[in-house]
N, C-alpha and C positions, 0 to 999 in steps of 0.2 A: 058774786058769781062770775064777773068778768074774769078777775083775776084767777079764780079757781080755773075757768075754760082758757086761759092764757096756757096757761101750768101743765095741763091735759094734753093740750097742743102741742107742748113742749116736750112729752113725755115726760116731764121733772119728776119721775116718785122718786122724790129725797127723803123720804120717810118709811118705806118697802114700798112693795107692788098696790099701786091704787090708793100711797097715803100720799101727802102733800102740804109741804110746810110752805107758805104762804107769806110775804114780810107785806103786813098791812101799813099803807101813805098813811101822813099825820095827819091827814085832809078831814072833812065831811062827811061824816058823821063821826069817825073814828077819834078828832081830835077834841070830843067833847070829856073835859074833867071828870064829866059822870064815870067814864070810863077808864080812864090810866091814874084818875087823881081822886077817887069816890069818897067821900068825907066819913062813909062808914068803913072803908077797907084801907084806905092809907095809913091811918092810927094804929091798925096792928100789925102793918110790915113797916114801919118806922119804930114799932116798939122791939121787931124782933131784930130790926139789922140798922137801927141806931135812926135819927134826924137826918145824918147827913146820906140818906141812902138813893139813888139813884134808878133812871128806867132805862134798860139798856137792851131791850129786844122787845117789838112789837110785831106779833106775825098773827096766825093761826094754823093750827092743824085739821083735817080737812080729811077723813078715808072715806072714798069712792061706796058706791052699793059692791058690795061681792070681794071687801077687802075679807084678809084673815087674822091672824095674831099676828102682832107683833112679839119679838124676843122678849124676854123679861131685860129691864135694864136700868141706867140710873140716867140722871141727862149730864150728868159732868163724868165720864170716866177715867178721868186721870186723877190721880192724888193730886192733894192739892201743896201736899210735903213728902216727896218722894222718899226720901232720905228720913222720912219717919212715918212709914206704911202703917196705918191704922189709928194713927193717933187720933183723939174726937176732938170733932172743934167745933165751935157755936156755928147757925147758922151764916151763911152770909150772899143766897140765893133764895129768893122766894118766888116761886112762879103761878100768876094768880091768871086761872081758865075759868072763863066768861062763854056761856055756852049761845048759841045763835038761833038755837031750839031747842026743842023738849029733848034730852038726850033717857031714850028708853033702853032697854035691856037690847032692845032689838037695835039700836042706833047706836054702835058703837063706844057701849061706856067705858071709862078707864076705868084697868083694873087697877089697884094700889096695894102695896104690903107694907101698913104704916107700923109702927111698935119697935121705931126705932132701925128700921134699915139704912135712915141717912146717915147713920154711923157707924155701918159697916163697909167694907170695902166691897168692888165687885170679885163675890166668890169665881173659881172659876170655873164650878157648876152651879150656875148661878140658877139655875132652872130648876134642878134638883133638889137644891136647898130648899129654891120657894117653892116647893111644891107640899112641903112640909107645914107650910107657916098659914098663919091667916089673910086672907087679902079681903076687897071687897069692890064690885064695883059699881063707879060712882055716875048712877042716873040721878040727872039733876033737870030741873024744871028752867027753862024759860028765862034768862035775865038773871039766874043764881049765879054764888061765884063759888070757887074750890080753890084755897091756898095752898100750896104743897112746896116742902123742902125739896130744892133741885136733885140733890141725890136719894130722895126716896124708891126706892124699887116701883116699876109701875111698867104698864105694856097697855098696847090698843089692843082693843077686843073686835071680832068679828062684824063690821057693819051690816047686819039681813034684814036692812029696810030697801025703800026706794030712792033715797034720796042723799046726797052728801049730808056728813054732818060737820058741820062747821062749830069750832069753837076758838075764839081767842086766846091767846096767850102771850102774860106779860112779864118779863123777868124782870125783874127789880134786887137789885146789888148794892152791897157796902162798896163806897167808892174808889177799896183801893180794887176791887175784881173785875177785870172786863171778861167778857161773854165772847174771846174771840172766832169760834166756829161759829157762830150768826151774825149778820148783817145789823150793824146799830141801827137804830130809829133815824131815821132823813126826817128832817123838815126843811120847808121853805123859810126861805128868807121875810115873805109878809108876814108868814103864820108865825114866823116866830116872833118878831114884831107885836104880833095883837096877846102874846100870851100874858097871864102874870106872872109876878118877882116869884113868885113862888115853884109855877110851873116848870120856867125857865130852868129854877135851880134842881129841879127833878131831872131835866131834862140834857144837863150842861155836857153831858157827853155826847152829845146825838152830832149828826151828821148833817152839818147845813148845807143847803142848797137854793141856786137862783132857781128862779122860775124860768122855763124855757120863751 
């Protein structure tokens, strides 16, 4: 919440009006393996974008009471092979939202249009299109998690509760892709100190930093 009232004060909506993308410290609480290294969730984003896969954005999203939609959209829009527009390729982004409460119908769930839109390009009525297709959106309980292909179609939904809804979000990449429209993961120089061999190498692209 500090960081959210930081953000407010800031006017930052980098996300539309009343959303707010958030680059969460490596610190306390945040920097527990329960959370970026989960023994039930690592195994299957290592199995879809190889061992050597890495964490390369630690934020969260965050829309205010009295947001609206967001656009329909993908989080990577650019080809990622210009010069061969549509070609499919494995994944090689997975981004795993960790919710901070009970996300209801009322509290802003993400919609999704899974069935394969990560391997389509962005139409350029892309709205139109989904408007045809299936979506669904995704109220989750408390401490679940939701893994989703970075280019899957997907948009915020209306917040008409009381309260922010905060939910994490954590990109994790094959090591030759960086994520460069987002701020890498900082840690401190102790913290990285006390991590393990293991962690570390999840982590080996982050952004070290002294403590002031």
């Amino acid at each position: 919440m500090p960081l959210l009232k930081e953000k407010v004060e800031r006017a930052a909506n980098n996300r539309g009006k009343g959303r707010h993308h958030i680059v969460i410290p490596f610190t306390a609480p945040f920097n527990s393996p329960l959370l970026y290294a989960n023994e039930r969730v690592l195994p299957i984003i290592r199995g879809v974008l190889g061992p050597d896969c890495a964490l390369g954005c630690y934020a969260s999203d965050t829309p205010l009471p009295g947001t609206d939609y967001q656009p329909i959209h993908r989080d990577e829009p650019a080809e990622l092979f210009p010069e061969a527009a549509g070609i499919v390729t494995p994944p090689y982004e997975l981004t795993l939202n960790i919710p901070l409460q009970e996300v209801t119908e009322e509290l802003a769930p993400m919609e999704l249009w899974p069935g394969g839109t990560q391997w389509v390009p962005n139409p350029q009525r892309i709205e139109q299109v989904a408007s045809g297709m299936h979506s669904y959106k995704a109220t989750m309980k408390q401490g679940s998690v939701l893994l989703r292909e970075l280019r899957t179609w997907h948009r915020g939904t209306p917040n008409r509760g009381n309260e922010p809804r905060a939910m994490l979000a954590l990109a994790y990449t094959r090591p030759w892709f960086r994520y460069f429209h987002v701020e890498p993961v900082c840690v401190e120089e102790p913290v990285w100190e006390q991590l393990s061999e293991s962690s570390r190498h999840l982590l080996r692209f982050s952004r070290m930093r002294r403590p002031n």
